[in-house]
C-alpha positions, -999 to 999 in steps of 0.1 A, spaced: -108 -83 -3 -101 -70 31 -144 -58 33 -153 -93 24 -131 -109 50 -143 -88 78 -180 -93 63 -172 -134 67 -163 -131 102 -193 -108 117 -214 -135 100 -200 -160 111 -197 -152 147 -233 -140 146 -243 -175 137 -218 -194 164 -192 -205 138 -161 -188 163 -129 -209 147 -144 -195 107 -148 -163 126 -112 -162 142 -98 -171 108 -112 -147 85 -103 -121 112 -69 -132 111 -62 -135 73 -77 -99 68 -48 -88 94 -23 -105 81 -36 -90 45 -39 -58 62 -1 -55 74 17 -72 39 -5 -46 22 9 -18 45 47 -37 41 41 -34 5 31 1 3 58 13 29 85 -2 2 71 14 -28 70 44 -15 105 46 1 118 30 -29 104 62 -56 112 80 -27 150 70 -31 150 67 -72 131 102 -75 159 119 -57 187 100 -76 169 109 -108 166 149 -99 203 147 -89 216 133 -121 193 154 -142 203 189 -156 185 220 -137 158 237 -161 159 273 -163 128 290 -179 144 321 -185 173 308 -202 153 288 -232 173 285 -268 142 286 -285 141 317 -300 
């Protein structure tokens, strides 16, 4: 999505069309930092749940296994 918008504006400012050119440069950065908001929240979020998670669960000992 980002490739094509970036594709529209070198096109279009290679032909003269500047506002089409200024707008497709703008919607790929706006895309470009929600996608990085997005991504920076998912990733501190598992960040947060995987260490809550390893907290409440049990500690695995390999040498202690009842399976015998």
């Amino acid at each position: 999505m980002g490739s094509d918008l970036f594709l529209i504006a070198i096109v279009a400012g290679a032909f003269g069309f500047t506002n089409i050119a200024a707008d497709a440069s703008q919607i790929g950065r706006i895309l470009f930092y929600l996608s990085l908001t997005v991504f920076l929240l998912i990733l501190l979020s598992g960040l947060f749940i995987f260490n809550k998670v390893k907290a409440v669960l049990p500690k695995f000992d390999p040498n202690n296994s009842k399976t015998t």
